[in-house]
C-alpha positions as CSV (number, residue, x, y, z in Angstrom):
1,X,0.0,0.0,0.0
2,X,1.1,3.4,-0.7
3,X,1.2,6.2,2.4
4,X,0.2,9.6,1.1
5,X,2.1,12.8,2.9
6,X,-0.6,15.1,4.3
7,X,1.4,17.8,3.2
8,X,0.8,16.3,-0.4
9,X,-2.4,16.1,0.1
10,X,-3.3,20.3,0.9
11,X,-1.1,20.8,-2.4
12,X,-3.1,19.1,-4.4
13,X,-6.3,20.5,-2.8
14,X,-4.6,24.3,-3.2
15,X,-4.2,23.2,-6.9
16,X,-8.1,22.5,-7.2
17,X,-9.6,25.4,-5.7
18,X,-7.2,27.5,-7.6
19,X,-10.1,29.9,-10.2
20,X,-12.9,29.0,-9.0
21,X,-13.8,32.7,-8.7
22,X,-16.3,33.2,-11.2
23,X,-15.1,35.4,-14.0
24,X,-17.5,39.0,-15.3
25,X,-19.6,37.9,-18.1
26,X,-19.5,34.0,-17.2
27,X,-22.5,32.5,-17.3
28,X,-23.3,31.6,-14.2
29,X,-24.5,28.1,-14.7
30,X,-21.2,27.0,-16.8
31,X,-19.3,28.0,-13.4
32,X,-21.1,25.9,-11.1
33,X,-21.2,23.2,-14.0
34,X,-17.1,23.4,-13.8
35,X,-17.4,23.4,-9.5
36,X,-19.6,20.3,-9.8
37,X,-17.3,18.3,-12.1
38,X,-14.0,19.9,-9.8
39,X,-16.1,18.7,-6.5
40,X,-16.9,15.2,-7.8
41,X,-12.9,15.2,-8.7
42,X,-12.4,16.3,-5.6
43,X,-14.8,13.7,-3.6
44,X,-12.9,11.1,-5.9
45,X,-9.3,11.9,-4.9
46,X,-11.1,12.1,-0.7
47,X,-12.2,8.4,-1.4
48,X,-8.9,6.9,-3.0
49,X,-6.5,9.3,-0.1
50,X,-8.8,7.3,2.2
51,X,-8.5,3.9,0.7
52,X,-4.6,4.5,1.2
53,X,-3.8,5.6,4.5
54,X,-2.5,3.4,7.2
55,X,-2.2,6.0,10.7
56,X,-4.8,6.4,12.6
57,X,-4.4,10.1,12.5
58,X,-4.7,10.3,8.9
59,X,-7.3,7.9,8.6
60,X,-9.5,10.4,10.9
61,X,-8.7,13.3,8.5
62,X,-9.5,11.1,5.4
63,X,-12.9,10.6,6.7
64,X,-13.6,14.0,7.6
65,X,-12.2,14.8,4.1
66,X,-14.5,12.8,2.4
67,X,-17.2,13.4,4.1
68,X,-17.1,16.9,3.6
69,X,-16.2,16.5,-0.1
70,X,-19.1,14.3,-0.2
71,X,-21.4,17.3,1.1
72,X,-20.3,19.8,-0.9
73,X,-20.8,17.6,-4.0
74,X,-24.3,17.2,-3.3
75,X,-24.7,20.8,-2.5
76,X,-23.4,22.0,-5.5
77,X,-26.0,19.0,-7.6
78,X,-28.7,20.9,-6.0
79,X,-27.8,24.4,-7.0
80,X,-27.0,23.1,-10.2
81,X,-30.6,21.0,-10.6
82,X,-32.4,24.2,-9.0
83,X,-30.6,26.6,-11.7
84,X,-31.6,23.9,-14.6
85,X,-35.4,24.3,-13.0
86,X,-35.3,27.4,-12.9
87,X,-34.3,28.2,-16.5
């Protein structure tokens, strides 16, 4: 099994959340069309970090992580299938 560096890990999640600001004139549902697919990425890398840990420690933060990646997925699917309602 392969250990993963925690310190790995919050670079790779800096990486991901780099422009997510919304840019002027972007339409606002291609934005949170690019944050769903980055959060489901995100949710995906959570699951597989957690799949590889071995200490205990980073076990606990890989469940929080996905969790929480897990949440925000599924918030954004709602925003995203109340903006397709709503259009």
């Amino acid at each position: 099994m392969r250990e993963f560096d925690l310190s790995q890990l919050i670079g790779t999640l800096k990486e991901q959340l780099k422009g997510f600001d919304e840019a002027p004139g972007e339409d606002p549902k291609d934005s949170l069309s690019a944050a769903l697919k980055a959060a489901k990425e995100e949710w995906d890398n959570a699951r597989n970090f957690f799949n590889h840990v071995t200490e205990q420690d980073l076990i606990d933060a890989a469940i929080y992580q996905m969790e929480a990646a897990e949440r925000k997925f599924i918030h954004l699917l709602k925003l995203f299938r109340n903006e397709s309602l709503a259009k």
